[in-house]
FIRODREN-296458 format. One record per residue: residue in one letter; x, y, z of N, C-alpha, C in turn; residue number from 1. Coordinates in steps of 0.02 Angstrom, whole numbers, padded with zeros to 5 digits, always signed. Atoms other than C-alpha are relative to their C-alpha. Layout:
residues N
   resn    neast   nnorth      nup   caeast   canorth     caup    ceast   cnorth      cup   resi
      a        X        Y        Z        X         Y        Z        X        Y        Z    NUM
...
end
This chain:
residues 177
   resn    neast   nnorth      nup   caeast   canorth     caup    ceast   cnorth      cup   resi
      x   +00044   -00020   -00054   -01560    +03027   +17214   -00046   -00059   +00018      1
      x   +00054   +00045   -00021   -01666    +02900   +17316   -00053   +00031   +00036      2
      x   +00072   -00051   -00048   -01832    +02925   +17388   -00007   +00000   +00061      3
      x   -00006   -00020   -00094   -01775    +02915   +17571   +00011   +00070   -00004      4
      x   +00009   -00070   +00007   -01748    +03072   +17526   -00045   +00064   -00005      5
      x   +00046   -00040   +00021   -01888    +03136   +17487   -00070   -00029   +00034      6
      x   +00050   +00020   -00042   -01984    +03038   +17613   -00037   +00047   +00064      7
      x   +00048   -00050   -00017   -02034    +03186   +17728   -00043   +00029   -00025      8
      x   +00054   -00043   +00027   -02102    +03283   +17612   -00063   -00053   -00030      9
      x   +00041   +00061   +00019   -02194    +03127   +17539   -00051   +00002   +00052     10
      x   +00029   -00002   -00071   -02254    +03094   +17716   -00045   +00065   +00020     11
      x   +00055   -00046   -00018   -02331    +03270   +17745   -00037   +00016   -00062     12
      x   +00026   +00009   +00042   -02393    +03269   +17580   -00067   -00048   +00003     13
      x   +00039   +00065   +00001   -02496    +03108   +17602   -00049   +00015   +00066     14
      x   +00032   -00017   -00081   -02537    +03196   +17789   -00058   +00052   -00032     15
      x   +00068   -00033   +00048   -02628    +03322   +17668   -00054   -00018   -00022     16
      x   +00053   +00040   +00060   -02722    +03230   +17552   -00045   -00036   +00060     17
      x   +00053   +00028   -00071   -02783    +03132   +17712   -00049   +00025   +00053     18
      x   +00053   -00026   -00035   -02858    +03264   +17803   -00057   +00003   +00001     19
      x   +00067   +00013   +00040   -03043    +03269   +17814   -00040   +00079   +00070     20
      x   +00015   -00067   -00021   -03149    +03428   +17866   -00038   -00002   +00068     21
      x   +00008   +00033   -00064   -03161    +03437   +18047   -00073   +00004   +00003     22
      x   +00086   +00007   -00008   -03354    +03414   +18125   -00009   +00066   +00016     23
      x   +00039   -00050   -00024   -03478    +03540   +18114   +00041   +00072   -00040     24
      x   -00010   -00061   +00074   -03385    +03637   +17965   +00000   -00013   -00068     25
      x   +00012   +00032   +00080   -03453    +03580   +17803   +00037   +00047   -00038     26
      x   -00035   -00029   +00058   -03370    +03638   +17662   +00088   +00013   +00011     27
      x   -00077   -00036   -00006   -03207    +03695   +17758   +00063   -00065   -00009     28
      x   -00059   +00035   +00031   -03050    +03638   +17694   +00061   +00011   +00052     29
      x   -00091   -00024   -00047   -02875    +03618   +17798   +00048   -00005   -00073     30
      x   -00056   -00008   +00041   -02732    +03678   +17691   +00036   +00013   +00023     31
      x   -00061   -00029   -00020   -02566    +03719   +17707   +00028   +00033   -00057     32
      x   -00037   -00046   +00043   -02506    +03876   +17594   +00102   -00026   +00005     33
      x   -00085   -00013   -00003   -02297    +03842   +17547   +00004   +00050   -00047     34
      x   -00027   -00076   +00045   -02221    +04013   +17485   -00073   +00044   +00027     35
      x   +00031   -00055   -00019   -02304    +04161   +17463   -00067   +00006   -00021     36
      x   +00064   +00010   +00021   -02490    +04194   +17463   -00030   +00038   -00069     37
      x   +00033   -00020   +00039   -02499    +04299   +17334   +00073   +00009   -00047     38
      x   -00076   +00029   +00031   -02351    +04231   +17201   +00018   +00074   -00057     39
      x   +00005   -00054   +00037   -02391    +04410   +17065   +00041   +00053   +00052     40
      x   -00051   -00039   -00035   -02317    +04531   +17206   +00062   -00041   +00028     41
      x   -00064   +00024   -00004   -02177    +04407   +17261   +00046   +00017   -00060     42
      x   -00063   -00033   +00076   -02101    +04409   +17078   +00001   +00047   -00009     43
      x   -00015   -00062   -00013   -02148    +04592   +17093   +00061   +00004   +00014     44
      x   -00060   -00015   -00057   -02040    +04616   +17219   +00068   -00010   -00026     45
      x   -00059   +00037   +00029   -01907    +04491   +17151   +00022   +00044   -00048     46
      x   -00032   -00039   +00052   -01905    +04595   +16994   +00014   +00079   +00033     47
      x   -00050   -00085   -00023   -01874    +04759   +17073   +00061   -00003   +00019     48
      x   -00076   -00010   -00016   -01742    +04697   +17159   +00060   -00008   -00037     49
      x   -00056   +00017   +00066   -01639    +04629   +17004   -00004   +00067   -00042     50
      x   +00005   -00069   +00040   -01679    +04810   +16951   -00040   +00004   -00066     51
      x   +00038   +00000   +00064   -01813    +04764   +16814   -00063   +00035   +00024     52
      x   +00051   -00023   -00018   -01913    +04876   +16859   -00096   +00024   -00057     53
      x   +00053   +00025   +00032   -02041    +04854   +16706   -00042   -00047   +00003     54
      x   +00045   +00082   -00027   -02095    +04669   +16745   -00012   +00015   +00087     55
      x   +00033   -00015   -00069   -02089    +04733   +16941   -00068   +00056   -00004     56
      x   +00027   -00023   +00018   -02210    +04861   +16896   -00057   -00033   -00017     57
      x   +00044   +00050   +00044   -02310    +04742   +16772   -00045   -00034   +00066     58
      x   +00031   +00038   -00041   -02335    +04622   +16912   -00019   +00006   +00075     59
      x   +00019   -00030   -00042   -02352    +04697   +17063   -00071   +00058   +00000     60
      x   +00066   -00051   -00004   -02495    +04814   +16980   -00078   -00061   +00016     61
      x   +00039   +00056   -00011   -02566    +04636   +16954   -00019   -00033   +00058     62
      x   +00013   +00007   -00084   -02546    +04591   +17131   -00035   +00006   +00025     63
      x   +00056   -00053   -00058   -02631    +04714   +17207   -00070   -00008   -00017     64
      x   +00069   +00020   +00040   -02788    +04675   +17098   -00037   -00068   +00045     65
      x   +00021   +00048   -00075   -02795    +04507   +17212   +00017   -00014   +00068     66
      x   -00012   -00010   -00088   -02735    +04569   +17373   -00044   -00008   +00047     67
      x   +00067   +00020   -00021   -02848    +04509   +17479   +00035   +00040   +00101     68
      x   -00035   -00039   -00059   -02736    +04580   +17639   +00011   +00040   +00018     69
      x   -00001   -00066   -00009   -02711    +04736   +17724   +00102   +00028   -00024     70
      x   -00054   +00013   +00013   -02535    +04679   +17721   +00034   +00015   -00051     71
      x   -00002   +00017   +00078   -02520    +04632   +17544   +00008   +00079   -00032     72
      x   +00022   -00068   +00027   -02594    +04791   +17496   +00065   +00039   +00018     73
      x   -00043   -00084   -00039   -02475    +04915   +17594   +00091   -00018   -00028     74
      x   -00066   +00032   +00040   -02312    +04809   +17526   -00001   +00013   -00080     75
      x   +00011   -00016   +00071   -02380    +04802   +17354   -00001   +00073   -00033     76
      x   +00009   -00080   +00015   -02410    +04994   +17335   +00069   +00029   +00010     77
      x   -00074   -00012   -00018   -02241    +05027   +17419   +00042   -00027   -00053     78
      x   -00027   +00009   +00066   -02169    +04924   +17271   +00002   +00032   -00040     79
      x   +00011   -00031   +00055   -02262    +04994   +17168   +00027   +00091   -00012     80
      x   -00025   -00069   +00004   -02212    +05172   +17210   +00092   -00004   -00007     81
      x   -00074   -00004   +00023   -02024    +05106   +17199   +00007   +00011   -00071     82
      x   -00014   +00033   +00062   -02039    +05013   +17035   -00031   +00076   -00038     83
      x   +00010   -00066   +00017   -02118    +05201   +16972   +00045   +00045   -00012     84
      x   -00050   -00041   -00003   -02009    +05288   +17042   +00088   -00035   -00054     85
      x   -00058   +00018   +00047   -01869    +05186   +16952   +00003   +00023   -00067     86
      x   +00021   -00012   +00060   -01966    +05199   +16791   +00006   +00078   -00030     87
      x   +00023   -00057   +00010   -01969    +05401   +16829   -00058   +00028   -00029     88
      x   +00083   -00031   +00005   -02165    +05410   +16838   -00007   +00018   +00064     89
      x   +00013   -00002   -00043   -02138    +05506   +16982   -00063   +00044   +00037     90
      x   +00076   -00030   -00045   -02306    +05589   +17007   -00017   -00069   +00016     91
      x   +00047   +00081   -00017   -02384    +05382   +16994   +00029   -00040   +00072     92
      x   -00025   +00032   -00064   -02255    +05336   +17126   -00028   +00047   +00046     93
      x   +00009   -00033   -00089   -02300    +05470   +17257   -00067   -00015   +00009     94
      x   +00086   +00015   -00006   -02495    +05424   +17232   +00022   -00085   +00037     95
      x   -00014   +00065   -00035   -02434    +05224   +17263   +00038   +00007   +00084     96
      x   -00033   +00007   -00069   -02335    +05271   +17397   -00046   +00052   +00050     97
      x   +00056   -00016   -00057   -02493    +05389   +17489   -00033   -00051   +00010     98
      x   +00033   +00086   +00021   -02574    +05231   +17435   -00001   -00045   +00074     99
      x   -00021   +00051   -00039   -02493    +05132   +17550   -00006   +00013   +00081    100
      x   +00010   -00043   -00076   -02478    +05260   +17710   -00051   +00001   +00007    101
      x   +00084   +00017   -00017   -02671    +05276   +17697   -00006   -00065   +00044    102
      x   +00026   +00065   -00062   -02674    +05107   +17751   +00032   -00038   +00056    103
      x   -00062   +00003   -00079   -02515    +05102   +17883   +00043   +00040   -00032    104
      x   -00039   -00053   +00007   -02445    +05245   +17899   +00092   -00021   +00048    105
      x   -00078   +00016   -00049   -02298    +05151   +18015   +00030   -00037   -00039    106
      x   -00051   +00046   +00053   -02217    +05067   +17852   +00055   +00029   -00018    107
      x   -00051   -00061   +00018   -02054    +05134   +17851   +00035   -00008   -00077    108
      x   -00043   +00008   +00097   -01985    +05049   +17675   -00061   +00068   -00029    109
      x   +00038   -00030   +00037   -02142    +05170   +17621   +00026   +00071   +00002    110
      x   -00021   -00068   +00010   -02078    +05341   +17686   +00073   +00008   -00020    111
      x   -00077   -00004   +00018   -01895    +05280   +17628   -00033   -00005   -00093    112
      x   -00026   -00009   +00062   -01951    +05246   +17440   -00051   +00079   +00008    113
      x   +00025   -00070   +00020   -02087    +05425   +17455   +00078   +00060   +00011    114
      x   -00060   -00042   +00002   -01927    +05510   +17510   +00028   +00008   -00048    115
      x   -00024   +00018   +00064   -01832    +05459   +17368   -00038   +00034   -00066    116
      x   +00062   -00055   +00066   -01983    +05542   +17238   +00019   +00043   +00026    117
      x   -00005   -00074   -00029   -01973    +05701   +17361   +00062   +00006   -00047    118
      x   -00070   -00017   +00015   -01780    +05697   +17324   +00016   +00020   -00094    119
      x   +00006   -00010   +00075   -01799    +05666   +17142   -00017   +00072   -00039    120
      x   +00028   -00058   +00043   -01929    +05796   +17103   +00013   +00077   +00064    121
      x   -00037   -00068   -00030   -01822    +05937   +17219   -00042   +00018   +00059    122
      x   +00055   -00047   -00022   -01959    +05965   +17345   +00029   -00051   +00084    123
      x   -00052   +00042   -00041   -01821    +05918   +17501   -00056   +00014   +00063    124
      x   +00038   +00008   -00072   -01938    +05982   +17656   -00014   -00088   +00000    125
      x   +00014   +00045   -00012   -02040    +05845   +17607   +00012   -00067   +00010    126
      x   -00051   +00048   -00015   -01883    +05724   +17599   +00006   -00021   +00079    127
      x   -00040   -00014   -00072   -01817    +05782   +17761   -00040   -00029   +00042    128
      x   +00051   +00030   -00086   -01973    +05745   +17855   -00003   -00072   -00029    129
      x   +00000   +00073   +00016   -01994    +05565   +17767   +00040   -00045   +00015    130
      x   -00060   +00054   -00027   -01822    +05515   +17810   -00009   -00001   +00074    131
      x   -00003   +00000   -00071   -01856    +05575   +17986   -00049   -00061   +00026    132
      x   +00071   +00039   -00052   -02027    +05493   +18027   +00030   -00096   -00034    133
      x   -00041   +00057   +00020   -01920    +05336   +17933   +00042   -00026   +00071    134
      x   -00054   +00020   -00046   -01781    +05341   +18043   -00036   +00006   +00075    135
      x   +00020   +00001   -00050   -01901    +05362   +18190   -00038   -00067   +00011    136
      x   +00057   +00074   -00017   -02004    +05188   +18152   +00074   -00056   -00023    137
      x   -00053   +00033   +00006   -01811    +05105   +18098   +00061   +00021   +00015    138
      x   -00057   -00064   -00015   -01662    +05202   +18169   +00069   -00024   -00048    139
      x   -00063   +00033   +00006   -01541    +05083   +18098   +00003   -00039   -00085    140
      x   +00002   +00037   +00059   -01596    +05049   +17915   +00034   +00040   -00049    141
      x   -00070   -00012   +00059   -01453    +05056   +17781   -00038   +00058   -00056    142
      x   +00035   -00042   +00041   -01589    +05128   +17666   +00001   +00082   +00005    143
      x   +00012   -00070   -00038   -01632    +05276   +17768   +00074   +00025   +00000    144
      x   -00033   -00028   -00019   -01462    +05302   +17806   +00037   +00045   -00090    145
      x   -00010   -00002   +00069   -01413    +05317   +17604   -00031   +00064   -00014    146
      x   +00053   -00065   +00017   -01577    +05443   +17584   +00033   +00048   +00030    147
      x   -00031   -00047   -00034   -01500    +05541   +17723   +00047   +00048   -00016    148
      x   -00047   -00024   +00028   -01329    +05571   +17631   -00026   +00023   -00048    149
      x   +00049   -00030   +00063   -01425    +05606   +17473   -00063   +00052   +00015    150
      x   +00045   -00068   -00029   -01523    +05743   +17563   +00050   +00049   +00025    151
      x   -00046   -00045   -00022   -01379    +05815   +17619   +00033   +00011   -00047    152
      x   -00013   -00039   +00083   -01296    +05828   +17454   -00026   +00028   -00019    153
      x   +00042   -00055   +00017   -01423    +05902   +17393   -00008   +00050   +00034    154
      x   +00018   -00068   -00019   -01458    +06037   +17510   +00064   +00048   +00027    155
      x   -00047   -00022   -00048   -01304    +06057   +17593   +00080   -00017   -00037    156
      x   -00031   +00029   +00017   -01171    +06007   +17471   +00065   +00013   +00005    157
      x   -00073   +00004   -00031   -00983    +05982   +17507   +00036   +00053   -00041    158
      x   -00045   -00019   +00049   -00862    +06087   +17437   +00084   -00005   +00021    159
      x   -00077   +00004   -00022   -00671    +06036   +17435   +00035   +00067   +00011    160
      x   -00019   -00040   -00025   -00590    +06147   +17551   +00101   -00032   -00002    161
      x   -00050   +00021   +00010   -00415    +06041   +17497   +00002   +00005   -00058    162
      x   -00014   -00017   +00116   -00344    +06091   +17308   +00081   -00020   -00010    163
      x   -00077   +00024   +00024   -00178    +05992   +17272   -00006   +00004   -00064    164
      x   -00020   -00050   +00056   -00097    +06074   +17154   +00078   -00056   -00024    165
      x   -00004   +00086   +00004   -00041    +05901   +17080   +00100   +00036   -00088    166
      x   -00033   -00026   +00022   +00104    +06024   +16963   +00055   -00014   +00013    167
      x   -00076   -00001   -00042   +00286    +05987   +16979   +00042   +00018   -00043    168
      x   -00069   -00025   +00035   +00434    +06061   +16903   +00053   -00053   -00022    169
      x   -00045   +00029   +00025   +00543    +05965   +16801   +00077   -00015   +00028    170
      x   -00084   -00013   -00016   +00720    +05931   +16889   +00041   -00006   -00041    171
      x   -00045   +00030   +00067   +00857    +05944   +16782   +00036   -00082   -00025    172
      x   -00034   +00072   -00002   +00918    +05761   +16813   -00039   -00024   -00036    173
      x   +00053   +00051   +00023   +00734    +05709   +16760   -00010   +00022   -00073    174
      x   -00001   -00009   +00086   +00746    +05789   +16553   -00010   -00056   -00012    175
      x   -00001   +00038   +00059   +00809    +05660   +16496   -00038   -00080   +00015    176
      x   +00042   +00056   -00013   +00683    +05517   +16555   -00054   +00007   -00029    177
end
């Protein structure tokens, strides 16, 4: 590797360190955040999705402790009511996930994982309407559409109206095989 390579980033690097705080704002600093502002709910996140939902849990409770965003907050709680719900603490998830509606109620990952608790702990009205007011702020999310089928199993569940009768009679040619 040579360092022409690595001469952009060098270059805005050095554009950093050089800045100086414009007039008439003492103290203020120019920065530039790379990644995420708050790195405890990122690996949250990260770990829920690899399905560890112990360390997502762990660190996402941590998160939220320096959420300084309205943002932050309403993502982090929504985690947190997944990573719960994974764990099956599903009273703690449906509190994280009012949690989160309190403070935007238009988050639809939020009424897709509260659905999911509804579904769990049998109490489908309150599914039914979660997937709805879901599928009314995302019409087209894979999630929702998943909850949907899994609300309908449950309430409405299939029963095979086809019964092959998979039996066959021996021909005499076939004995001796």
């Amino acid at each position: 590797m040579t360092i022409a390579r690595f001469l952009p980033l060098l270059m805005l690097l050095a554009a950093l360190a050089a800045a100086q705080t414009p007039a008439g704002q003492s103290g203020a600093v120019a920065k530039t955040v790379i990644g995420p502002g708050n790195a405890d709910l990122a690996d949250g996140a990260a770990a829920l999705r690899v399905g560890n939902a112990e360390d997502g849990v762990r660190l996402t409770e941590r998160g939220l402790m320096s959420a300084t965003s309205r943002r932050d907050r309403v993502a982090g709680y929504s985690n947190l009511c997944a990573g719960l719900a994974m764990l099956g603490r599903l009273d703690e998830a449906l509190q994280a996930c009012n949690r989160a509606l309190e403070l935007d109620d238009g988050y639809w990952r939020c009424y897709s994982n509260r659905a999911l608790v509804y579904l769990k702990q049998e109490r489908y009205p309150e599914a039914e309407r979660d997937i709805s007011m879901g599928e009314q702020l995302n019409p087209n999310a894979r999630t929702l559409k998943t909850l949907r089928a899994m609300y309908r199993d449950a309430v409405d569940p299939v029963s095979p109206s086809i019964i092959i009768d998979d039996r066959r009679e021996t021909a005499a040619g076939d004995a001796g095989r």
